[in-house]
N, C-alpha and C positions, 0 to 999 in steps of 0.2 A: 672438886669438879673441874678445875680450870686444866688439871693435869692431868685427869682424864680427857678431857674433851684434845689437849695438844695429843694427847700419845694417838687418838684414835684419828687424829688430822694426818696426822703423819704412818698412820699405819693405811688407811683405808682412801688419803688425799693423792692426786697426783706431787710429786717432790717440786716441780715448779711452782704449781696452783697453791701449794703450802707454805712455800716460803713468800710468795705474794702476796697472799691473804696476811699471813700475819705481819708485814712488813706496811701493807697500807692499816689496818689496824693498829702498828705501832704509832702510826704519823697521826690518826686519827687520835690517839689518846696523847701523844706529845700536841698537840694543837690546841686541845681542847684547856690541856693543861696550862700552856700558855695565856688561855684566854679566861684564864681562871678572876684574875683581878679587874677584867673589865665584864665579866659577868657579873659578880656580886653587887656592880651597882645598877646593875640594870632591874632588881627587886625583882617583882611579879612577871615582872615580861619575861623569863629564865623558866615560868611554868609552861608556855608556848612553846618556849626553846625547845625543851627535856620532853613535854605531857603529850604535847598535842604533834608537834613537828619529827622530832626524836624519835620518840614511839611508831608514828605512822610512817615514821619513812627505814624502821627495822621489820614494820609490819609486810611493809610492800615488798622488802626483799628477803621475806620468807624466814625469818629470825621469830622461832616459837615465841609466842606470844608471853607468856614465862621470862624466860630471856630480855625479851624486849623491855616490860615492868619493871625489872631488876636494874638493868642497867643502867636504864632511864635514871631512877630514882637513886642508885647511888651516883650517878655522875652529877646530878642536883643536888646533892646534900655536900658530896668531896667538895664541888667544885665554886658553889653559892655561897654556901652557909659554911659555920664556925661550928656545927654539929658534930662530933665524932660519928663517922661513918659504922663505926661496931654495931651502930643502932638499930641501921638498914635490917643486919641479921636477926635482932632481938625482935623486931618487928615482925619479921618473919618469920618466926620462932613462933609468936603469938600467935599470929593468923592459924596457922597449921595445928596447934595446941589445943584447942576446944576440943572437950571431951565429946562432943555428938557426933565431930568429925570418924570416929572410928567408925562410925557405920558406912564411911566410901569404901571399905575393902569387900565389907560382908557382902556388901549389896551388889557390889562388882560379881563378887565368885555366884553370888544367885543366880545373878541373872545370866551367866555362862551357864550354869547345873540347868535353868530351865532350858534354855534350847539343845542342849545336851541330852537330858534327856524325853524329848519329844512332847514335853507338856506345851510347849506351844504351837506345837504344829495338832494336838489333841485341838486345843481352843481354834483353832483356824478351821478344824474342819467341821466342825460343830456348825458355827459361824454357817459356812457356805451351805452346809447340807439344810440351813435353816432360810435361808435369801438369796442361794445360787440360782430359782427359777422367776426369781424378777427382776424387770429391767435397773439395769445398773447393780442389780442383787452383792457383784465380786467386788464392787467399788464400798457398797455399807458394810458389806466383810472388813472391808482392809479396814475401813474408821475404825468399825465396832472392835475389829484384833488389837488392834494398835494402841486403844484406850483401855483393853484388858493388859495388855501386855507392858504396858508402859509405866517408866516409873522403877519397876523393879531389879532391872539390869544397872539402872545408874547411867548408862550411856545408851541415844537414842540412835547409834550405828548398828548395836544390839537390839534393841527392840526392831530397826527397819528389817536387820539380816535375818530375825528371827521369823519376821513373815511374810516379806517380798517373794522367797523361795516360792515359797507354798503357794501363793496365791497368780503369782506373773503369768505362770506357761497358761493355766485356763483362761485367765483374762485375755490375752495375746490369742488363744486359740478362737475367742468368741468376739477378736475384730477388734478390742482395744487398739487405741494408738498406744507405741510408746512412749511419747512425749507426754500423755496425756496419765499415762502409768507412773511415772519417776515426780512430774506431778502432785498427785495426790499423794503419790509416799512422804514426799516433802512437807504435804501443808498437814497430814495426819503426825510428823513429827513435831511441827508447830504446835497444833488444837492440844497435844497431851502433854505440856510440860507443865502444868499445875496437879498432874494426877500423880498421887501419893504413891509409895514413896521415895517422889523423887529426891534427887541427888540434888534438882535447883532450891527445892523446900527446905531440904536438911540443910543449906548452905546459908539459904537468906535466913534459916532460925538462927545460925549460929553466928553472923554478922550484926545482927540486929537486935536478937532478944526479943522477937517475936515467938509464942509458945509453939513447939510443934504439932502437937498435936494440935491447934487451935490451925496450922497451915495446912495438915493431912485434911480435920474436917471442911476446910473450906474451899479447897480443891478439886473435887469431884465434879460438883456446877457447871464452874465456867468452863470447863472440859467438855464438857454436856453441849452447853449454851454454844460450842464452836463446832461440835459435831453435828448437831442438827444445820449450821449455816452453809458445812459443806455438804452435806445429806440434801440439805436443799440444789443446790447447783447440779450434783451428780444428778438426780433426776432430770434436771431441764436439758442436761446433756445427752440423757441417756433416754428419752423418754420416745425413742422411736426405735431401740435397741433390737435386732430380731433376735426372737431368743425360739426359732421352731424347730432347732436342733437338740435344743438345752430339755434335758428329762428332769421333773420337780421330785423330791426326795422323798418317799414313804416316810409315813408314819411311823413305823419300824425302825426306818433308816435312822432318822432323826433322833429317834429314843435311843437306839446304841451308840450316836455320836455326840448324844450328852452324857450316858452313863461313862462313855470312855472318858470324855472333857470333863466329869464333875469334879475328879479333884485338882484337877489346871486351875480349873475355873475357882473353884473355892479358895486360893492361895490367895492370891489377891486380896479377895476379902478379909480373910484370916489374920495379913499383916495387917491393913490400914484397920479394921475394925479390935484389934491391938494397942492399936498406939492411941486411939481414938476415945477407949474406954480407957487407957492407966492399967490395962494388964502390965505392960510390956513398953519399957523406952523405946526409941526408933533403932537404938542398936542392940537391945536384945533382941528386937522381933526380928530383924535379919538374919541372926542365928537360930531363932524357931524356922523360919522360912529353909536356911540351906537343910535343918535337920528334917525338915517335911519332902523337901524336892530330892534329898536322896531316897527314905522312903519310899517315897513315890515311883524314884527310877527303877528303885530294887524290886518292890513287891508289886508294882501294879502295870507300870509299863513296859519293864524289863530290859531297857535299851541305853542299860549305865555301862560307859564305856571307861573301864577304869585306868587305859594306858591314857587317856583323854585330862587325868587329872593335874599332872605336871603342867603340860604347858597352859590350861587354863587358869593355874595358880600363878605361874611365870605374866598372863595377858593381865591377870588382876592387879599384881604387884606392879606390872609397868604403867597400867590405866592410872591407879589409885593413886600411885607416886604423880601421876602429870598434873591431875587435877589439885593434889596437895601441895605440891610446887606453884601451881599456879593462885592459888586463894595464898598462899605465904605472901610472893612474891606482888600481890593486888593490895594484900596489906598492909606489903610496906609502902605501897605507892599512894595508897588513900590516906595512912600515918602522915606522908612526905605535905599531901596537897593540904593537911588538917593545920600541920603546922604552920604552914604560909601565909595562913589567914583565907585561903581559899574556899573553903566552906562559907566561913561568917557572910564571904563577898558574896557566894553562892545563895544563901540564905535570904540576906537581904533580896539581891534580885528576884526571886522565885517570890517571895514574899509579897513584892512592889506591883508583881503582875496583876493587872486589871480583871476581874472576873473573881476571883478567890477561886473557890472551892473547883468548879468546871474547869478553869482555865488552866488550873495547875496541874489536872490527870491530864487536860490535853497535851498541857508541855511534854509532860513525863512519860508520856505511850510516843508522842515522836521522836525524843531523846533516846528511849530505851529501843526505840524498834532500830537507831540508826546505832546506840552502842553497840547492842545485840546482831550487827554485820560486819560490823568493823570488829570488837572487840572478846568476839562470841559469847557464850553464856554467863558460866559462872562467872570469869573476870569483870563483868559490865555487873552481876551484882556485887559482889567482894565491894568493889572501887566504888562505889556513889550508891549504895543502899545505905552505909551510918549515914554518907551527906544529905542524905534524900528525908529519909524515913521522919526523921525530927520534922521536917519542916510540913510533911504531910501530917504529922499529930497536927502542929499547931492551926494549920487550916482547917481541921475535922476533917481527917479521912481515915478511917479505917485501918489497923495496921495490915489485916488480913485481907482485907479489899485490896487497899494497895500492893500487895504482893503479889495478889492476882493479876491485877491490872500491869504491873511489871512484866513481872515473870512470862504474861500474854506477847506482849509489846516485843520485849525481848527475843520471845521465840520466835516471833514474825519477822523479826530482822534475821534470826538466824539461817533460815531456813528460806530467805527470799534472796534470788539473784539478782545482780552478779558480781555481791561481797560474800553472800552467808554461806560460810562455809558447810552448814546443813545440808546445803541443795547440795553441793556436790558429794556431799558422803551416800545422800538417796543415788546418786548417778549412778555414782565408783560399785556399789550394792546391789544395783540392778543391772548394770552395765549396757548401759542408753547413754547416748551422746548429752552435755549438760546443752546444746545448742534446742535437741529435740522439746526440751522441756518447757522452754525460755518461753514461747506464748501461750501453752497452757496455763501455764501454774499464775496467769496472771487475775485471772479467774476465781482461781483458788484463792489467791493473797486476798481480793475485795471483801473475797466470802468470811475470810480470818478476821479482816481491819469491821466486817459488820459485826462479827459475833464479838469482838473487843470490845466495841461500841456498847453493845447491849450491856456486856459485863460491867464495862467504867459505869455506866447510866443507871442500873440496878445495884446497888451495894446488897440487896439481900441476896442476890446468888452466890456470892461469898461468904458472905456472915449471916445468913436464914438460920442455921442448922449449927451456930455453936451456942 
């Protein structure tokens, strides 16, 4: 990688900027290395150095987050410890190695086949032709698409692109702001990261040893429980909305634009209620799903483009690759912090906190909303879901609850400015200034941090129904 990465500096860098870059990079690892013997007596304070300082100051100048982990964590291990550094790799060998993991590729190319072939622009118009004649009607489209839709691409850039299209020009045509658009795109990316089957589910199963299918069943809720909280705001927003140019959709209409959507619509269900019953692991059922959505392109919608399949195979393999680099690359950094005694410390203090049971979701939903902007999704769980999770058994909590209650948390940092890199994928998607969004979605966030609340507060919206 290291010789790839020089050949493409020097093929694609200016020859100045190349030899500079690598020249203050030299001094920076002759420095560090110098300071190698007056590290190792500094113990735990060298986790601030490397974890917290390190990291966020590769983060700020734009060094994939992947990258950042990696180097971090071997420059702690070379430079602290008596560890043989080979470990860094084996570690990260392991993270990537979990067999469930093979379902990032399947689920990747899915969720390409479906907006490929027009099944989710099927489900979007269904949607509208069902709520397009009431006020705020395109706004409970977008939730309702976005929570059909979500989950099964693996990445929520794909689920946005797959129905921002669709839905923007009439919104826009019927007086939406756009700030108020990029918005709720935003916080509908938040409300759906617990809906099956996502890529954040399959992740924290395979980090944790939580059942997956006990995470697909308990998923669905609190997705629910957030859609209704922004379902509520969009009304009080929209609740004077003129709609006397807007025509309500026949009965007719509506029947042919579910007959067209029924088998969009059914897909969804078909995986999660799969994995839910023990038909089908989470990575078989993604190859039921691609063998359904070609099908479906071929004999029912007819809009399979088949020069389209190389480079959606080329976007899978580059996707699948970042996300498996980066859970490697988390695990050896959580490996790095486990050794140090960091956890134990970690344990204890969460432990020591006054309140037990209450006090320690509240910790954990601020933690994770502020991991989840700095640190985006997966890696924020990889890194502190083994640290976490034990210590939430021992308070009584739920492993399935706390997932949810994470994985919430998490998405609300993701997706809230002006760290989470969410908000700006909804921008770049819809192509609205990230400035225009910045006081709407503030609205939207209260509405997300209510419906979290409800979830933390209720454990059976989680765990009702396994």
């Amino acid at each position: 990688m290291l010789i790839v990465g020089v050949l493409k500096l020097f093929r694609f860098g200016l020859r100045k900027e190349t030899f500079a870059a690598l020249a203050i990079v030299a001094a920076i690892v002759g420095a560090a290395w110098l300071a190698g013997p007056t590290l190792k007596g500094l113990g735990n304070y060298n986790l601030l150095i490397f974890f917290l300082f390190g990291v966020g100051a590769m983060v700020l100048m734009g060094v994939p987050i992947a990258f950042s982990f990696g180097l971090a964590t071997f420059g702690y291990i070379a430079l602290t410890t008596r560890t043989p550094s080979v470990v860094v790799v084996g570690r990260m060998d392991e993270g990537m190695g979990h067999l469930i993991l093979l379902a990032v590729p399947l689920f990747v190319f899915l969720g390409l086949l479906i907006e490929m072939t027009g099944m989710a622009r099927a489900m979007v118009g269904f949607l509208a032709s069902l709520l397009g004649h009431v006020r705020g009607g395109l706004s409970y489209v977008l939730i309702g698409a976005m929570y059909l839709v979500s989950g099964i691409s693996g990445s929520k850039a794909a689920d946005m692109a797959a129905v921002a299209p669709v839905l923007f020009p009439e919104m826009k045509a019927r007086g939406a702001k756009p700030g108020d658009l990029v918005a709720l795109l935003a916080a509908t990316g938040a409300q759906t990261e617990t809906i099956p089957p996502s890529l954040v589910l399959i992740t924290i199963g395979s980090v944790t040893g939580v059942s997956i299918a006990a995470l697909f069943t308990g998923g669905m809720l609190p997705g629910v429980i957030l859609g209704l909280t922004l379902s509520a705001l969009v009304w009080w927003r929209y609740r004077n909305e003129d709609l006397s140019g807007v025509r309500r959709a026949s009965k007719a209409e509506i029947g042919k634009a579910f007959l067209i959507a029924l088998p969009a619509i059914a897909l969804p269900f078909i995986i999660r209620a799969a994995v839910i019953e023990g038909v089908a692991t989470a990575t078989e059922v993604s190859t039921i799903g691609i063998i359904y959505s070609i099908v479906a392109g071929l004999l029912i919608y007819r809009t399979f483009n088949w020069k389209k399949l190389y480079p959606m195979m080329v976007e899978t393999a580059a996707l699948s690759g970042a996300i498996l680099f980066i859970i490697g690359a988390a695990t050896g950094m959580a490996w790095a912090l486990t050794q140090s005694g960091f956890s134990n410390q970690l344990t204890e203090a969460m432990r020591a906190l006054p309140g037990g049971y209450p006090t320690f979701l509240a910790v954990s939903i601020l933690a994770f909303i502020v991991l989840g902007s700095v640190l985006e999704g997966i890696p924020a769980i990889v890194l502190f879901g083994p640290l976490l999770f034990p210590i939430a058994r021992q308070v009584g909590v739920n492993d399935v609850h706390y997932s949810m209650v994470v994985i919430l948390a998490m998405g609300i940092g993701l997706f809230a400015p002006p760290f989470g890199v969410g908000y700006y994928a909804a921008c770049a998607i819809s192509r609205i200034s990230p400035d225009e969004g910045m006081k709407p979605i503030v609205g939207y966030i209260v509405a997300l941090v209510i419906g979290l609340i409800i979830v933390a507060a209720v454990p059976w919206i989680s765990t009702g129904f396994l």
